[in-house]
Backbone as numpy.savetxt, mean C-alpha at the origin, in Angstrom:
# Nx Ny Nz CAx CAy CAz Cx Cy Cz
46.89 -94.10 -5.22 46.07 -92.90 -5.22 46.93 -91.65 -5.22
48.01 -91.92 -4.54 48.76 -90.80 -4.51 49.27 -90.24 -5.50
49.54 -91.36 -6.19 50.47 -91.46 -8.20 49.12 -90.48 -9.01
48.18 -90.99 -8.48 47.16 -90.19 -9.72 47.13 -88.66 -9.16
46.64 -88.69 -8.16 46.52 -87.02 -7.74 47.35 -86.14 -8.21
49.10 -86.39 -8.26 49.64 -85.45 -8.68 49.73 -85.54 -10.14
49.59 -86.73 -10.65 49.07 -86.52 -12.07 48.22 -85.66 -12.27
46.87 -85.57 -11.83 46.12 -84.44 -12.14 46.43 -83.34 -12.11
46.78 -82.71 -10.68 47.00 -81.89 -11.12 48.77 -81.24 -11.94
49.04 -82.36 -12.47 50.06 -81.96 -13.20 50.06 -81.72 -14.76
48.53 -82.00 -14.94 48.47 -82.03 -16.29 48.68 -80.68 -17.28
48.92 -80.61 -17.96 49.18 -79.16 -19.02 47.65 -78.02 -18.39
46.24 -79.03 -19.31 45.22 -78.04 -19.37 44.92 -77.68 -18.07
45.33 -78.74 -17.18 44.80 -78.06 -15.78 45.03 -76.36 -15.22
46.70 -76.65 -15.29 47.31 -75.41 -15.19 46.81 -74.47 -15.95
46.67 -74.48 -16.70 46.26 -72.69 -17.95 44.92 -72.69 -17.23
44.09 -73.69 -17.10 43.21 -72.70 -16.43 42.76 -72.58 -15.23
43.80 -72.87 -14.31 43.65 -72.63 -12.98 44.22 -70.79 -13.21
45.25 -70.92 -14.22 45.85 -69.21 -14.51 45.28 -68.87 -15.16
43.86 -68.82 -15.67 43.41 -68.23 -16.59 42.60 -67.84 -15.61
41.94 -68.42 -14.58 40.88 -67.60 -13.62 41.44 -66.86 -12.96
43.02 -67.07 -12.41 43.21 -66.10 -11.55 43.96 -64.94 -12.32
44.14 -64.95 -13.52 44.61 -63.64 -14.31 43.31 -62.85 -14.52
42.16 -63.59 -15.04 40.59 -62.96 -14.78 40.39 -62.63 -13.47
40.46 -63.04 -12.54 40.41 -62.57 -11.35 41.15 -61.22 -10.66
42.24 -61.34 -11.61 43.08 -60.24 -11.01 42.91 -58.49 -11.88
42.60 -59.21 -13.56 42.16 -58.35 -13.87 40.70 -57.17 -13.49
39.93 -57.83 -13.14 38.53 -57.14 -12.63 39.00 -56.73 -11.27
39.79 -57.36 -10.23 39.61 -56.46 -9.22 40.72 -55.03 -9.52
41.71 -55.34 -10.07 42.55 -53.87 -10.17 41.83 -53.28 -11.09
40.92 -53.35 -12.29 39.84 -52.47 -12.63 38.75 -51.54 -12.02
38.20 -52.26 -11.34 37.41 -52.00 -10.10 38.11 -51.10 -9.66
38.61 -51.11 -8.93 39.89 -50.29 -7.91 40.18 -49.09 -8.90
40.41 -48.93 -10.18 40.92 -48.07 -10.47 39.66 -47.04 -11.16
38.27 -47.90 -11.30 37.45 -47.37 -11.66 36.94 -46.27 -10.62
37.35 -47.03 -9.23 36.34 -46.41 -7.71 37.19 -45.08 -8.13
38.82 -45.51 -8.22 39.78 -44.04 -7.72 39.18 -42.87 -8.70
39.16 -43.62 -10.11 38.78 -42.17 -10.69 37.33 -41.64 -10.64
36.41 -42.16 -10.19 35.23 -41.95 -9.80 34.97 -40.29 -8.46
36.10 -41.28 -7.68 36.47 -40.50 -6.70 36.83 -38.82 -6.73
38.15 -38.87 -7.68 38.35 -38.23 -8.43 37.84 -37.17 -9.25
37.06 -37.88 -9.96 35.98 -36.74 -10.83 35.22 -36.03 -9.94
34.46 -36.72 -8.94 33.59 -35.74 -8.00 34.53 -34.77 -7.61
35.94 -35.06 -6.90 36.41 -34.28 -6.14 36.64 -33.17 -7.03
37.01 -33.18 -8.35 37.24 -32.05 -9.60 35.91 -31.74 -9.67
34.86 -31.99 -9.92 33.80 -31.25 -9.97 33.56 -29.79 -8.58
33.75 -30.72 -7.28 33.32 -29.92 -6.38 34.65 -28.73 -6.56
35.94 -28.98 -6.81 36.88 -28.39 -6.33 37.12 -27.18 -7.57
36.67 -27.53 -8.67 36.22 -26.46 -9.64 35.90 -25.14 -9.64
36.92 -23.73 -10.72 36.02 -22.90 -10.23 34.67 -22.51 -11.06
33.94 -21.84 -10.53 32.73 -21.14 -11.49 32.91 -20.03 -10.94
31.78 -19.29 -11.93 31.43 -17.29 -12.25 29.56 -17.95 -12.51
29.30 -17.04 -11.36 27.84 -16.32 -11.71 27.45 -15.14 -11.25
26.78 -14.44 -12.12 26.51 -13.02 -11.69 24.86 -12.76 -11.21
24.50 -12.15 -10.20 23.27 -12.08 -9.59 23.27 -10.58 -9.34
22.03 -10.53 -8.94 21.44 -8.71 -8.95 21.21 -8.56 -7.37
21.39 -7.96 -6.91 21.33 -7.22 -5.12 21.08 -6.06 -4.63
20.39 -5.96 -3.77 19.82 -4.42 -3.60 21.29 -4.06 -3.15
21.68 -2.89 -2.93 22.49 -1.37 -3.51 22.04 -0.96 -1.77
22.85 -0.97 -0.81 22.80 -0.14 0.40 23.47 0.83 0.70
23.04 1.96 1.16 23.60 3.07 1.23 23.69 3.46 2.54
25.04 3.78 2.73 25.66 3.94 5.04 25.85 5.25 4.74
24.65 6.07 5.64 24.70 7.62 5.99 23.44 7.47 7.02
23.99 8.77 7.63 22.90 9.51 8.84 21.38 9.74 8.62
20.65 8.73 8.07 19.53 9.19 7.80 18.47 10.23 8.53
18.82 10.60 9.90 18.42 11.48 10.29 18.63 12.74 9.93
19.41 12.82 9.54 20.05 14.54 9.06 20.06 14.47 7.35
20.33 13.58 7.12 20.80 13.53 4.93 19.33 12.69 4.31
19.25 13.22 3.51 18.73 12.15 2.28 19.51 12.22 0.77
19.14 10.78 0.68 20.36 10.76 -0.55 19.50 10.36 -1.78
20.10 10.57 -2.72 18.85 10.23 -4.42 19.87 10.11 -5.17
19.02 9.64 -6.20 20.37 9.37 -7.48 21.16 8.22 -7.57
21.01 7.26 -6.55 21.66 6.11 -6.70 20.56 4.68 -7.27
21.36 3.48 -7.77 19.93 2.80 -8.13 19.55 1.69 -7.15
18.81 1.67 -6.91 18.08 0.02 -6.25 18.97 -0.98 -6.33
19.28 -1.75 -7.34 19.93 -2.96 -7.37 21.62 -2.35 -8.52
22.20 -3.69 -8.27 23.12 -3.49 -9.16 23.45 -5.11 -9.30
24.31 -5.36 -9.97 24.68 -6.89 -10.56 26.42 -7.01 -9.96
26.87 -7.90 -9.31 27.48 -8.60 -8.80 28.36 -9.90 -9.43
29.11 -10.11 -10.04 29.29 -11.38 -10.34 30.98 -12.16 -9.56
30.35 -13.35 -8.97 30.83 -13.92 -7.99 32.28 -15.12 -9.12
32.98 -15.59 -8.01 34.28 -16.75 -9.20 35.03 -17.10 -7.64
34.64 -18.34 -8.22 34.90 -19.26 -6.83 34.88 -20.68 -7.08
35.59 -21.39 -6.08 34.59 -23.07 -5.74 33.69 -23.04 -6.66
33.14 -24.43 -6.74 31.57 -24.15 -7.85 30.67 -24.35 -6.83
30.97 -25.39 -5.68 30.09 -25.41 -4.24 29.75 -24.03 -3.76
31.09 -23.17 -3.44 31.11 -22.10 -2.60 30.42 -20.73 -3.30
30.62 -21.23 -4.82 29.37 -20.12 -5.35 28.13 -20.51 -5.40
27.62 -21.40 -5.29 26.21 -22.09 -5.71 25.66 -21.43 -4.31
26.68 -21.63 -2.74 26.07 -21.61 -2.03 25.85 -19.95 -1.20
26.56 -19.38 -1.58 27.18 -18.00 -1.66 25.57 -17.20 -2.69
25.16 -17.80 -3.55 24.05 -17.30 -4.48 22.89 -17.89 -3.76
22.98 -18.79 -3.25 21.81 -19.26 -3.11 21.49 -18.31 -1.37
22.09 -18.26 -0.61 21.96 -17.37 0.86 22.29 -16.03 0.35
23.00 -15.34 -0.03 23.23 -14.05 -0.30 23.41 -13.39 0.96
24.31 -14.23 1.53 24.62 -13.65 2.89 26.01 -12.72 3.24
25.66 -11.56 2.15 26.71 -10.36 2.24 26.08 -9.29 1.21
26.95 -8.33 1.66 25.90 -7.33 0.83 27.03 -6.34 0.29
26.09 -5.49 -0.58 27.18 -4.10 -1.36 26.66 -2.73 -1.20
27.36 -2.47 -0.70 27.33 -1.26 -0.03 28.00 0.55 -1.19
27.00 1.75 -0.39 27.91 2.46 -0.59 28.64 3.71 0.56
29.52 3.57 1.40 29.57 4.25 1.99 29.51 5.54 2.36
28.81 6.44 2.60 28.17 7.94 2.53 28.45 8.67 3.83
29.67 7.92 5.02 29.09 8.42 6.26 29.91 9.75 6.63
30.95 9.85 5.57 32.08 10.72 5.54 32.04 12.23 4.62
30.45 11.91 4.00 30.11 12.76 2.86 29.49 13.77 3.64
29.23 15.11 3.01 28.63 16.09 2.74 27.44 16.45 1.84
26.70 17.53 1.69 25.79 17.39 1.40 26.51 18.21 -0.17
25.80 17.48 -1.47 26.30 17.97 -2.85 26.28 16.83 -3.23
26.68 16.95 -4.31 26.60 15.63 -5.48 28.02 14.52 -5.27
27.92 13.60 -5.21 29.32 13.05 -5.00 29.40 11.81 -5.90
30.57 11.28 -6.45 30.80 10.08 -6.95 31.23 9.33 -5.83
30.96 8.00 -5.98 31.38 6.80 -4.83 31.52 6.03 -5.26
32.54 4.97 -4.79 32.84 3.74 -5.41 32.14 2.29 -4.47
31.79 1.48 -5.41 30.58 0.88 -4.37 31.36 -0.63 -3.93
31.32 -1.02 -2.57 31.91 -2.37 -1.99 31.42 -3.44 -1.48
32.19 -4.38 -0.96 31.49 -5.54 -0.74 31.73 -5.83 0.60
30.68 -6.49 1.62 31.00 -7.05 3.24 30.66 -8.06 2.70
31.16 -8.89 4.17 30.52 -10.32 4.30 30.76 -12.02 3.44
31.89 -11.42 2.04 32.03 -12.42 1.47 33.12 -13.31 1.65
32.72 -14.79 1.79 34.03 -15.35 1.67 35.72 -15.13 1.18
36.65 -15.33 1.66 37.64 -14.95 1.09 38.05 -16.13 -0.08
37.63 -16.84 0.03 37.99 -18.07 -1.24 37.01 -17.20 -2.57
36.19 -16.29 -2.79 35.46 -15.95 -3.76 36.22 -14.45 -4.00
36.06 -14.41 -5.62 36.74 -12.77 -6.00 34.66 -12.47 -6.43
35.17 -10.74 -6.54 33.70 -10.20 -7.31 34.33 -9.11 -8.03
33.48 -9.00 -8.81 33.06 -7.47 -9.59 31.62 -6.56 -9.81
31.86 -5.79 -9.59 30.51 -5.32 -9.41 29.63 -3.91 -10.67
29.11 -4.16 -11.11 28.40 -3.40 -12.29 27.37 -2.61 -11.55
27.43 -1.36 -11.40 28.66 -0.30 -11.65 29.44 -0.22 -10.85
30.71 0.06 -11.01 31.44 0.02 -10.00 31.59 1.58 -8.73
30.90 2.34 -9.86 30.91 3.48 -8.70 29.44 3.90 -9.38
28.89 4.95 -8.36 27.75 5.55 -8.73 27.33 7.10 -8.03
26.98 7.72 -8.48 26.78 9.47 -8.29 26.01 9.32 -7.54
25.58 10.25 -6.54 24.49 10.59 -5.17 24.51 11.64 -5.36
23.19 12.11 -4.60 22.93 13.29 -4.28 23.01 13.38 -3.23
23.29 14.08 -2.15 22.98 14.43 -0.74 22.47 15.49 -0.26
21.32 15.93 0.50 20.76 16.87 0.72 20.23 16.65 2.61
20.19 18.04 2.96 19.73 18.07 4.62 18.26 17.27 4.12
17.84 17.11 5.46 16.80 16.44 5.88 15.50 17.35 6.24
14.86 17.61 5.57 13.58 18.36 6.35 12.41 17.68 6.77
11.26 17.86 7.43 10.11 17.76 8.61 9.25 18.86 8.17
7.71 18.48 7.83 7.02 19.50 7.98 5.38 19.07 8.18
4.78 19.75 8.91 3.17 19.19 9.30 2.13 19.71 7.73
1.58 18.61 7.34 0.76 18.99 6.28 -0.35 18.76 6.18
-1.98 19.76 6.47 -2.91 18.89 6.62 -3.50 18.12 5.31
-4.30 16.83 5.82 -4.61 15.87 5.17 -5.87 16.77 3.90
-5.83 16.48 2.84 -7.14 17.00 1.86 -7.76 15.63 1.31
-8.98 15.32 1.71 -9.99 14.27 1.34 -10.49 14.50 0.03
-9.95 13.68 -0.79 -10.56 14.02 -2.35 -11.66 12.28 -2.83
-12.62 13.00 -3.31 -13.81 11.89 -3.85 -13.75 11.62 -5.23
-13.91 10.39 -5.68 -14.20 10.18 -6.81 -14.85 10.68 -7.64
-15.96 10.47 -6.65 -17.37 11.00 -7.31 -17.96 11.79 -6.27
-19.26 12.65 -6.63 -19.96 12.68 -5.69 -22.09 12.43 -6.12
-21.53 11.98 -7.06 -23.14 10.92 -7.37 -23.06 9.42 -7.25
-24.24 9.33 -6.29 -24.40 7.69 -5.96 -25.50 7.22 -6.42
-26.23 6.37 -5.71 -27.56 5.82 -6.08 -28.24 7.18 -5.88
-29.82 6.93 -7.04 -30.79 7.74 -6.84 -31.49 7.80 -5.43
-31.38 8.99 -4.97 -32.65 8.69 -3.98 -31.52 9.16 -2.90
-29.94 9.16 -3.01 -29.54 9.25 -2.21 -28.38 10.22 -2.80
-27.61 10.92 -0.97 -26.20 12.23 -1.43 -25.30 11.78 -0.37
-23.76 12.25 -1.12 -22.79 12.41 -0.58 -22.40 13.29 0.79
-22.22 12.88 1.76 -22.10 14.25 2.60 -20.76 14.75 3.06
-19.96 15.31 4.00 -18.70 16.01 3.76 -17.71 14.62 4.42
-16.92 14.13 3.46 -15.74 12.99 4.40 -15.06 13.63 4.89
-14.64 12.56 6.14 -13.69 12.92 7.29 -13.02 11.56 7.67
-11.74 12.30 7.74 -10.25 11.34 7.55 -9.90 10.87 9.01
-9.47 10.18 9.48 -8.87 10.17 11.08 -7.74 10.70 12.02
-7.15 11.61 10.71 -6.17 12.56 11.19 -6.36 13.60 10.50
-6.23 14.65 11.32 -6.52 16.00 10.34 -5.14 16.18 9.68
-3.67 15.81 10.56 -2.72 16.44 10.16 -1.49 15.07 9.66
-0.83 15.28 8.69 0.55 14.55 8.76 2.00 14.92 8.57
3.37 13.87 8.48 4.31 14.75 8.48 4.64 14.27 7.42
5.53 15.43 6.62 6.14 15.05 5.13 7.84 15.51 5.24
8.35 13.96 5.65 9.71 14.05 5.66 11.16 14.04 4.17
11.85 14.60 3.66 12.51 14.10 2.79 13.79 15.17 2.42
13.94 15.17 1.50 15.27 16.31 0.90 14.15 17.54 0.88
15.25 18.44 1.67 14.46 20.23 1.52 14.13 21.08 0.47
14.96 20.38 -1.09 14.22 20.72 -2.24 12.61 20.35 -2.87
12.17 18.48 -2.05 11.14 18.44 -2.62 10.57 18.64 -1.58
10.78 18.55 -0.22 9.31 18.90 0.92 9.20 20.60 0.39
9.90 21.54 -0.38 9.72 22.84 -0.37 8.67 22.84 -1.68
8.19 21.60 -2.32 7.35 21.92 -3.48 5.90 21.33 -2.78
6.24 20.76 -1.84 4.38 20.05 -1.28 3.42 20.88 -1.22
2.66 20.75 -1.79 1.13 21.38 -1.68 0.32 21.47 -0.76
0.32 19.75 -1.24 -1.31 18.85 0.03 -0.71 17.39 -0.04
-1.54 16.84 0.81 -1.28 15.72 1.02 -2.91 15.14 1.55
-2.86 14.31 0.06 -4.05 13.89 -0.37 -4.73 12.86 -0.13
-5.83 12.45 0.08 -6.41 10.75 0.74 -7.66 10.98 -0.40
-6.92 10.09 -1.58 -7.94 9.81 -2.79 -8.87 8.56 -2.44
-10.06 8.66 -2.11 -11.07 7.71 -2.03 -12.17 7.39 -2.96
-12.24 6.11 -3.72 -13.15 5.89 -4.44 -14.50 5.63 -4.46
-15.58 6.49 -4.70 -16.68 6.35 -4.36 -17.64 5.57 -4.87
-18.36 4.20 -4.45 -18.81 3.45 -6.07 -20.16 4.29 -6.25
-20.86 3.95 -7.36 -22.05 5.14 -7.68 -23.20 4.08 -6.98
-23.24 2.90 -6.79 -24.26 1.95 -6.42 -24.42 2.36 -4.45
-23.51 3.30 -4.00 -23.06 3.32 -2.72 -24.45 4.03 -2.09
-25.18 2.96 -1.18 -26.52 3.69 -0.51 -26.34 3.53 1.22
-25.24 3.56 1.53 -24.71 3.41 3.15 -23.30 4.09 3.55
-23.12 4.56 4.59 -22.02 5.21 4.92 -21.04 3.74 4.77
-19.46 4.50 4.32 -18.96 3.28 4.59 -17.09 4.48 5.04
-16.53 3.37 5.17 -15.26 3.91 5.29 -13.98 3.04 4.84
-12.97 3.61 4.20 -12.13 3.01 3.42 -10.43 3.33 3.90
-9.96 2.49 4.00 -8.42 2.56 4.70 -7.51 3.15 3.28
-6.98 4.23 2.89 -6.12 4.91 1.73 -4.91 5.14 1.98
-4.38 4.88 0.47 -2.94 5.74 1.20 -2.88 7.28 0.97
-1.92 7.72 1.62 -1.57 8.96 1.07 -0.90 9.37 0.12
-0.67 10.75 -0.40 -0.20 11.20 -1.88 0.40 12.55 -1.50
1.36 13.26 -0.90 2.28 14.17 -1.43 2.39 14.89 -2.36
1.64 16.05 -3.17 1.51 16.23 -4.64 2.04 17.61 -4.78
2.49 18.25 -5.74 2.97 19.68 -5.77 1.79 20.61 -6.40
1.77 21.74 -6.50 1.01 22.61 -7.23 0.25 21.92 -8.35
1.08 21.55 -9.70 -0.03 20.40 -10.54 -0.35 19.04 -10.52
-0.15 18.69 -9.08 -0.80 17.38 -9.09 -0.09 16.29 -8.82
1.70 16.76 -9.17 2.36 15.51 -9.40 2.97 14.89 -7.85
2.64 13.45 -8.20 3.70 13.13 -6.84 5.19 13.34 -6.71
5.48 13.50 -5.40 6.62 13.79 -5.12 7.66 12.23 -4.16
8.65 13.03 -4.10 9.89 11.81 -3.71 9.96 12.31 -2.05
8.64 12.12 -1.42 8.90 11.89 -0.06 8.41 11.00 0.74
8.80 11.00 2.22 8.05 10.35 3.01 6.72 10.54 3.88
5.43 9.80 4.11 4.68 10.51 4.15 4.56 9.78 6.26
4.35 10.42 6.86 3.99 9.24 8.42 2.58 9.65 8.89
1.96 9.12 9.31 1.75 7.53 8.66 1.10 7.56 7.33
1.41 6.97 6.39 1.34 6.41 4.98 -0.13 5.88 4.66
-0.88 5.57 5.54 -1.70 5.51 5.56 -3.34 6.11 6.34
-4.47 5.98 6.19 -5.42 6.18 7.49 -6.84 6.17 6.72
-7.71 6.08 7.51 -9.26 5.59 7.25 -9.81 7.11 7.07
-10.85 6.53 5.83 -12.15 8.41 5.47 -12.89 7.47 5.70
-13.85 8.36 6.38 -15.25 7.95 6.33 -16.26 8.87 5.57
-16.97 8.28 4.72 -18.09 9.13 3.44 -18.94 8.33 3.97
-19.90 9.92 4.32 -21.27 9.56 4.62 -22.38 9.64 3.39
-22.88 8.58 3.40 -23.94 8.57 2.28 -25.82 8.38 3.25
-26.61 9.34 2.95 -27.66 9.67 3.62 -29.05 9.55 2.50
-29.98 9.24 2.88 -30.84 9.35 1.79 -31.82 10.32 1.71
-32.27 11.06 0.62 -32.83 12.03 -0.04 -34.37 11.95 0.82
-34.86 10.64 0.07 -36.42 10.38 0.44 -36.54 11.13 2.01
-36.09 10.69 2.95 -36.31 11.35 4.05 -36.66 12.60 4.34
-36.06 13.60 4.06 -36.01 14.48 3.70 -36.82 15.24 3.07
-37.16 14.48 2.10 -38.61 15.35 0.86 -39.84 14.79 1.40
-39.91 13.74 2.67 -40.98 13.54 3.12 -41.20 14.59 4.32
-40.16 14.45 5.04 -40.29 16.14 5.88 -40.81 17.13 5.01
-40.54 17.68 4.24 -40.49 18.90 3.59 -42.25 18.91 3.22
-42.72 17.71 2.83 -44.10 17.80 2.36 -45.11 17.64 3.63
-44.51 17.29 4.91 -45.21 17.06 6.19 -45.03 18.86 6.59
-43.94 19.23 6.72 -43.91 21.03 6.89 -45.06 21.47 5.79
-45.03 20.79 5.23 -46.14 22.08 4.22 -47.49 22.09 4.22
-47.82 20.41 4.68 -49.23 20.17 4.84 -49.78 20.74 5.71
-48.24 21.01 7.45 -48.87 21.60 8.33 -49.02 23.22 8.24
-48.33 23.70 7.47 -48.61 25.01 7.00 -49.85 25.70 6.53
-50.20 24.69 5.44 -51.15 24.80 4.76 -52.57 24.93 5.82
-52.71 23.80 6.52 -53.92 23.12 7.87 -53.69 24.21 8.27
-52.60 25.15 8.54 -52.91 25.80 10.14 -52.72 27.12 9.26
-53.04 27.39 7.91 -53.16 28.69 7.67 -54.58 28.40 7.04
-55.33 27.66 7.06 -57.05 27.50 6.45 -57.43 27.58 8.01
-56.86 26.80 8.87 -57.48 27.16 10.59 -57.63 28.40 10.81
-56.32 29.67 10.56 -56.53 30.97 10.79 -57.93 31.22 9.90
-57.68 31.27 8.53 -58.81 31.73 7.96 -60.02 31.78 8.47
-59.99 30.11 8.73 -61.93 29.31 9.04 -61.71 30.33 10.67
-61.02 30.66 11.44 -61.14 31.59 12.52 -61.89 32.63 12.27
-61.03 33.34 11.67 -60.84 34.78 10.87 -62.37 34.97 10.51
-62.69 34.04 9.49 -64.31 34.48 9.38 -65.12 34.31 10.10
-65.35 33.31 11.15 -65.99 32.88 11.89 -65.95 34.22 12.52
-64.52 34.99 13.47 -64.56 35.69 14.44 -65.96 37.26 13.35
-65.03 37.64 11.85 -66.10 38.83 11.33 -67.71 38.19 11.35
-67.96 36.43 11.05 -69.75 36.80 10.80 -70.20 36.91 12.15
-69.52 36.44 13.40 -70.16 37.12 14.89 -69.60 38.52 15.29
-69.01 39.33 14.61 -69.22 41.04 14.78 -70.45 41.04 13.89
-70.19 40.57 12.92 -71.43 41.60 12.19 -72.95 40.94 12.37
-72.68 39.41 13.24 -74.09 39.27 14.34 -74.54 40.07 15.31
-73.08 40.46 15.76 -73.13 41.69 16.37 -73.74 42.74 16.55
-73.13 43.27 15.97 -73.80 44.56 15.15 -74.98 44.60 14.55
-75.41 43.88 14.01 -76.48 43.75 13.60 -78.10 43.50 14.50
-77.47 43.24 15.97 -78.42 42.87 17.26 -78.34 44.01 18.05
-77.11 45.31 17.88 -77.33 46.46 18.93 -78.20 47.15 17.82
-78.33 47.28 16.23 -78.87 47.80 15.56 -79.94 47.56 15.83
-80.81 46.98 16.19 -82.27 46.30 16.62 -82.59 46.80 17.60
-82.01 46.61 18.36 -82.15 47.14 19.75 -82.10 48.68 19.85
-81.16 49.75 18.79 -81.50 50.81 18.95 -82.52 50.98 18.63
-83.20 50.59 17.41 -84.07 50.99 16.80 -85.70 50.50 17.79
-85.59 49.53 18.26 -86.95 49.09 19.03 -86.84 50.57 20.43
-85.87 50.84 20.81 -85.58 51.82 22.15 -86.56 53.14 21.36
-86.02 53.28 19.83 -86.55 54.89 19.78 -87.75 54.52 19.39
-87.99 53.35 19.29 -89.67 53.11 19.06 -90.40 53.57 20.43
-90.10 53.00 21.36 -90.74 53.21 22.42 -90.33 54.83 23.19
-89.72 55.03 22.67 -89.15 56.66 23.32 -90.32 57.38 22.29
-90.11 56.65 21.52 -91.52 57.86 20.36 -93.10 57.93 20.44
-93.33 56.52 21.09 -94.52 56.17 21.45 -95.10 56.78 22.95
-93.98 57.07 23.85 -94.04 57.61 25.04 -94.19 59.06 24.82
-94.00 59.71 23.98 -94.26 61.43 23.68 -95.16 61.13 23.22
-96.13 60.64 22.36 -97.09 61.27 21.80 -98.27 60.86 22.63
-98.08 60.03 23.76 -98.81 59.92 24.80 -99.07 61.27 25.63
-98.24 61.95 26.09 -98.15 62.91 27.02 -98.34 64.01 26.27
């Protein structure tokens, strides 16, 4: 038994393919292995990659808002970020830094400024569109303005009228740059009146700031808002009074009359009974002489 065993496995075909599985064997696992590494690999180049994206951001402006107002600068501006491709994705997606323009060193006049960035990672560069931008700066003014209630309309349903609206503040303040609070007029509470309107009602408005022709202006109004109340009353009421006054007018000027005559036909019953009576007296005064 022993003679055969190593015969077997001594034979030619045995061998090739006892090495043929383990050269297959060896091939797939160092494949494998080298497939995982570059797998590995690629992610890590993906994440470690840089990118550029550019996004839009409101535009903040650092000054004394108590004392300055500033104009002339814009709302947003565009930003574009170059980084990580992680650290920008995530950098865009929070927007957790901002661009600024610093104003706190300025004066009041027109100024150019160059506009910056807080808050951003240092692994990320930016650029920013525009890179500088013109202001205006002007003192700060305050002034009390009373409120003017303006109506749409002032025809509603038939049968019924508009009567005088009243706002819940008589007065407000109009804060901003001392060139435009110096053009304010009024400050207006436009309320729309519908024409179907047969009940008082009241409507929460905003306010309006307007100059001599009408136009709005670039200020602040406090409070920005407040309630009119339009009274709507009805007519009928009214014209039924008016015809109850007249009926009683009428009644109690035919009462004088029906008086009035009544009081002349008892004078001139009157009169007409001492007339009798004189005349029967000189009867008997005449009849008494020609006796004697």
């Amino acid at each position: 038994m022993k003679n055969n065993d190593n015969s077997f496995f001594s034979r030619p075909w045995v061998m090739r393919g006892t090495s043929l599985v383990l050269a297959l064997f060896m091939f797939f696992y160092v494949n494998g292995s080298f497939l995982r590494q570059t797998t590995r690999q690629g992610n890590q180049s993906a994440l470690m990659s840089d990118k550029s994206q550019t996004i839009k951001v409101p535009l903040q402006v650092s000054i004394d808002s108590k004392r300055y107002v500033v104009t002339g600068y814009p709302q947003y501006v565009k930003i574009k970020l170059t980084g990580p491709s992680a650290l920008v994705t995530t950098t865009v997606n929070t927007q957790n830094f901002k661009v600024y323009a610093d104003l706190s060193d300025l004066g009041t006049g027109q100024h150019r400024v160059k506009l910056k960035v807080s808050g951003l990672n240092s692994e990320l560069t930016s650029s920013i569109d525009p890179e500088t931008i013109t202001v205006n700066i002007q003192s700060k003014k305050t002034i009390t303005v009373p409120v003017s209630v303006q109506l749409s309309s002032k025809t509603v349903a038939d049968g019924y009228e508009v009567g005088t609206a009243k706002s819940s503040m008589a007065n407000v303040q109009v804060s901003g740059a001392r060139s435009e609070v110096a053009k304010v007029a009024k400050v207006v509470a436009f309320v729309n009146v519908p024409h179907t309107a047969t009940a008082t009602f009241t409507r929460q408005v905003t306010l309006q700031a307007v100059d001599k022709n009408g136009q709005t202006l670039n200020v602040v109004v406090t409070p920005d808002t407040l309630s009119v109340t339009v009274p709507i009353t009805s007519t009928k009421s009214s014209s039924s009074s008016d015809s109850g006054s007249t009926s009683g007018s009428s009644s109690s000027s035919s009462g004088s009359s029906d008086t009035e005559t009544s009081s002349a036909t008892s004078s001139r019953q009157s009169s007409a009974s001492s007339q009798t009576e004189t005349r029967s007296s000189s009867s008997q005064s005449a009849s008494s002489s020609a006796s004697n």
